[in-house]
Backbone bond lengths (Angstrom), bond angles and torsions (degrees), N, CA, C in turn:
res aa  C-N    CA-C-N  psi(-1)  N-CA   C-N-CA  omega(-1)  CA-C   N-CA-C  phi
1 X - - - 1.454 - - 1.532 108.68 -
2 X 1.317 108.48 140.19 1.916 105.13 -179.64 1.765 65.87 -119.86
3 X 1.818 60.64 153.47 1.500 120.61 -176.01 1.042 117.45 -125.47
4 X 1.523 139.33 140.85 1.606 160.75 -157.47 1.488 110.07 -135.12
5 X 1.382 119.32 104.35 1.515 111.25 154.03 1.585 116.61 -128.68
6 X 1.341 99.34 153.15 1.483 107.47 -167.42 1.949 99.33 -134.58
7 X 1.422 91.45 102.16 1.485 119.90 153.28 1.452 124.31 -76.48
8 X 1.366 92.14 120.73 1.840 107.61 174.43 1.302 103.32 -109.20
9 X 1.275 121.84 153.91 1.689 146.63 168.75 1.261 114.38 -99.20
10 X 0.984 114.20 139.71 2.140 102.97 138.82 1.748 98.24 -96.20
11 X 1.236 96.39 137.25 1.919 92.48 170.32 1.832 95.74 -93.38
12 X 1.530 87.96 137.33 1.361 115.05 174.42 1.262 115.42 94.02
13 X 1.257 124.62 17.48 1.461 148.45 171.83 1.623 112.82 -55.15
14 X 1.669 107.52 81.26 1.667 91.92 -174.75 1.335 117.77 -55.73
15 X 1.557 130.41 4.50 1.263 115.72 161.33 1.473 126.10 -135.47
16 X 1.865 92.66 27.48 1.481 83.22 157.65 1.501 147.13 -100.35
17 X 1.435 132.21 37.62 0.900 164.48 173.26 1.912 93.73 -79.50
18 X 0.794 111.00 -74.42 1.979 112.88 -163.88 1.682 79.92 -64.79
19 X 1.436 110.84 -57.53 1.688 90.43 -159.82 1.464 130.39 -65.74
20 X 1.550 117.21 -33.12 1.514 128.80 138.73 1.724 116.31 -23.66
21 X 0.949 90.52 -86.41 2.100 100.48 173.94 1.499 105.16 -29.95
22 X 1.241 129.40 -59.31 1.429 129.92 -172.92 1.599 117.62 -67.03
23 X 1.430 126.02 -15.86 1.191 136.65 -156.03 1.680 86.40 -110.28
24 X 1.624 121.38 -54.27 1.348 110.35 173.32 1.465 125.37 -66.92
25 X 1.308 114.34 -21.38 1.770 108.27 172.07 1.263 109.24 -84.49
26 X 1.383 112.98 -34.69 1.903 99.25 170.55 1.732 118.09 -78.95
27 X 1.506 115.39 -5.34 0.926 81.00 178.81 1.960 100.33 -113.71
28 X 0.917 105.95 -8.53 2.017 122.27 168.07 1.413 84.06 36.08
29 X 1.794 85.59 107.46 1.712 116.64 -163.21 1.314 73.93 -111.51
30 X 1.959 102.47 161.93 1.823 116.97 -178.60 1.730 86.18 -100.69
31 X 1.310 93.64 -49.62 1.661 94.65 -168.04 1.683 100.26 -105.05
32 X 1.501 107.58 151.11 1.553 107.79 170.76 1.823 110.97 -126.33
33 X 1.191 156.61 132.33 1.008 134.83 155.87 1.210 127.49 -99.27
34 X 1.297 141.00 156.34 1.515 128.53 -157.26 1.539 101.39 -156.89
35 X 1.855 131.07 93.86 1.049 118.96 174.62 1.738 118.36 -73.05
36 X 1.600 96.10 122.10 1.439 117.61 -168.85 1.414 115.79 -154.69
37 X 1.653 130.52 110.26 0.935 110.63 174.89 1.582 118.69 -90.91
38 X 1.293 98.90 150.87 1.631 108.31 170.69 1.321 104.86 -39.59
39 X 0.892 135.37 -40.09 1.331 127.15 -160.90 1.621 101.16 -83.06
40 X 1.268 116.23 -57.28 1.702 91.85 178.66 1.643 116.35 -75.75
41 X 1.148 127.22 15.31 1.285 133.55 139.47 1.568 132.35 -37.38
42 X 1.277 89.72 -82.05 1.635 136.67 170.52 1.796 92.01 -44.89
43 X 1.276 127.33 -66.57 1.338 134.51 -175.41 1.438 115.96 -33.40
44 X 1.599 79.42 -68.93 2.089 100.42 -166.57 1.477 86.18 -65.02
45 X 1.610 155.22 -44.69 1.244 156.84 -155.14 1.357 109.11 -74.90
46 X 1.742 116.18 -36.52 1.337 102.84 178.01 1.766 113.97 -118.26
47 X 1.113 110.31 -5.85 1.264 119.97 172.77 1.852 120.52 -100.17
48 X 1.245 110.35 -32.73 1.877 114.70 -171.12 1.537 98.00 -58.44
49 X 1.472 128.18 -82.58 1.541 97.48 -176.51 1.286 136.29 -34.55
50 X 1.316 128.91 -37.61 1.330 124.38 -167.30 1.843 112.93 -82.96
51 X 1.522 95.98 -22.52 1.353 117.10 174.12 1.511 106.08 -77.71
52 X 0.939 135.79 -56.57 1.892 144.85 175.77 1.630 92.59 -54.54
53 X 1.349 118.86 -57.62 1.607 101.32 -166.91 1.550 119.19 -65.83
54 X 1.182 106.45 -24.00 1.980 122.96 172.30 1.575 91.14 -71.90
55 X 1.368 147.16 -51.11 1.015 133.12 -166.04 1.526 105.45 -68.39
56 X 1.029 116.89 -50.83 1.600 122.06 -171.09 1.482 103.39 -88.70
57 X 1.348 134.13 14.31 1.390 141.07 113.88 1.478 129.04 -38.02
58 X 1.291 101.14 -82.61 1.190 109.04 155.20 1.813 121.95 -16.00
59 X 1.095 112.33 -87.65 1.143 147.88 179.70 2.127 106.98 -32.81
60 X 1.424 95.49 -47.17 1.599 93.38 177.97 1.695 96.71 -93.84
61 X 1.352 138.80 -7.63 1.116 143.22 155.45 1.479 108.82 -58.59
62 X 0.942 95.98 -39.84 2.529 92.26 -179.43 1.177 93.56 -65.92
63 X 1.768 110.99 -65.37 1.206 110.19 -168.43 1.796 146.83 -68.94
64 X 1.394 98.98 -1.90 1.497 121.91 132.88 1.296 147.52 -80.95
65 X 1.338 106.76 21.25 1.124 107.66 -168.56 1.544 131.44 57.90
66 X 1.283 122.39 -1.98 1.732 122.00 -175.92 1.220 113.86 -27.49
67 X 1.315 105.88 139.01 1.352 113.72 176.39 1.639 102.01 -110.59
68 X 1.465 125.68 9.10 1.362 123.11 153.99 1.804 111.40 -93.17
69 X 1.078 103.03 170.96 1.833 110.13 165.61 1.672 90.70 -19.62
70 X 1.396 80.87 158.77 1.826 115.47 -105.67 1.476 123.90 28.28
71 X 0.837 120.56 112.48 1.629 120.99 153.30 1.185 105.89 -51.40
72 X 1.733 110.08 143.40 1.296 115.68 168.94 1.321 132.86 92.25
73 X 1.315 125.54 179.44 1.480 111.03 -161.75 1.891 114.89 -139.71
74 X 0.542 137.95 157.66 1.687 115.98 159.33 1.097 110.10 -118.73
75 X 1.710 104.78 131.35 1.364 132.45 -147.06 1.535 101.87 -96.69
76 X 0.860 92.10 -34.93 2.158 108.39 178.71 1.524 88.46 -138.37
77 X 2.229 94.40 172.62 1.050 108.47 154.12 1.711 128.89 -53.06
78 X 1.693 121.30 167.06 1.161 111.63 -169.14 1.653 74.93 -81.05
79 X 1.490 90.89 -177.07 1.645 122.59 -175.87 1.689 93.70 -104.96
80 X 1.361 98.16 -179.75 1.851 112.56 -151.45 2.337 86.14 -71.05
81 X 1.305 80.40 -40.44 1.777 103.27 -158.43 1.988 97.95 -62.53
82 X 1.539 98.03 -28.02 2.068 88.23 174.59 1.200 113.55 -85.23
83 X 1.966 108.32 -28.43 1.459 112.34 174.74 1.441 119.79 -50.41
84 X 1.517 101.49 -39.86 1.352 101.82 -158.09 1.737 104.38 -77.78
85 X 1.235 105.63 -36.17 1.842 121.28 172.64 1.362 107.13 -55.24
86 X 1.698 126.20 -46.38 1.153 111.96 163.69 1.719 122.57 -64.53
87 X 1.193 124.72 -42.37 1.409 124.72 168.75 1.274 103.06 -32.90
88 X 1.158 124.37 -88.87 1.814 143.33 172.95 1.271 112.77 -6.33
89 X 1.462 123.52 -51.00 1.369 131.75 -170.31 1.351 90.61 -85.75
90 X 1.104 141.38 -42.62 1.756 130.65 -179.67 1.419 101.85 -65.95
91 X 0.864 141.18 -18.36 1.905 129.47 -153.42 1.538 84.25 -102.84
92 X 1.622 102.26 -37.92 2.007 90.38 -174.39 1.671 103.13 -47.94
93 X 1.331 106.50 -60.03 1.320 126.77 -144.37 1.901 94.29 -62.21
94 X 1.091 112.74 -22.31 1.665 119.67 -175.47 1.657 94.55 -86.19
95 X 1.501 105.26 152.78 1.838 114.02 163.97 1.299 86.59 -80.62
96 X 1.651 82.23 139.71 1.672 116.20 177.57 1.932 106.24 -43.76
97 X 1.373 103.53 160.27 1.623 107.42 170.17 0.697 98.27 -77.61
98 X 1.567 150.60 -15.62 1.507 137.04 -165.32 1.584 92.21 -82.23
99 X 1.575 122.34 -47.85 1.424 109.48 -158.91 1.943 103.82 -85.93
100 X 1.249 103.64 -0.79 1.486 106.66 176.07 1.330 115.87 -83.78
101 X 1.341 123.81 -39.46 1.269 154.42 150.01 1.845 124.35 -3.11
102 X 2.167 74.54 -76.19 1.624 90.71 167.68 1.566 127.35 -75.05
103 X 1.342 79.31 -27.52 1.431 92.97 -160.68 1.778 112.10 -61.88
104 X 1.143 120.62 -35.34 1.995 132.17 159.26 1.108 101.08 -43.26
């Protein structure tokens, strides 16, 4: 008998990585498909570190006060709502959990 299953995501799911993984070892698929282009592969592979370390440049630049690039200072901690905007911009810059997922 063949069998059909169809896995959905949310992308950017801080926990779908473990919950993905658990759904493919219990269910130990022959075939997997995974819409992904090479190209944002290729991207996050040759660009995300160098892109994450400029961000978290940035980032100890606010929080020193620099008076070069970035303007400005941070006066307090960020709030839940910059954390989460900074999270966001890191998960882009990472291959998706879906393609990390399969990819083990």
């Amino acid at each position: 008998m063949v069998s059909l299953t169809l896995v959905g995501t949310i992308h950017r799911d801080p926990n779908g990585l473990p919950r993905l993984k658990e759904i493919l070892e219990r269910e130990c698929p022959d075939i997997i498909t995974l819409e992904m282009s090479e190209y944002g592969v290729g991207f996050r592979e040759r660009n995300g570190p160098r892109l994450k370390e400029k961000l978290f440049g940035i980032l100890r630049a606010l929080h020193k006060g620099s008076t070069q690039r970035p303007r400005g200072k941070l006066d307090k901690p960020p709030d839940s709502s910059a954390i989460e905007a900074i999270r966001a911009i890191l998960m882009t810059l990472e291959l998706p959990f879906e393609f990390r997922a399969v990819k083990t």
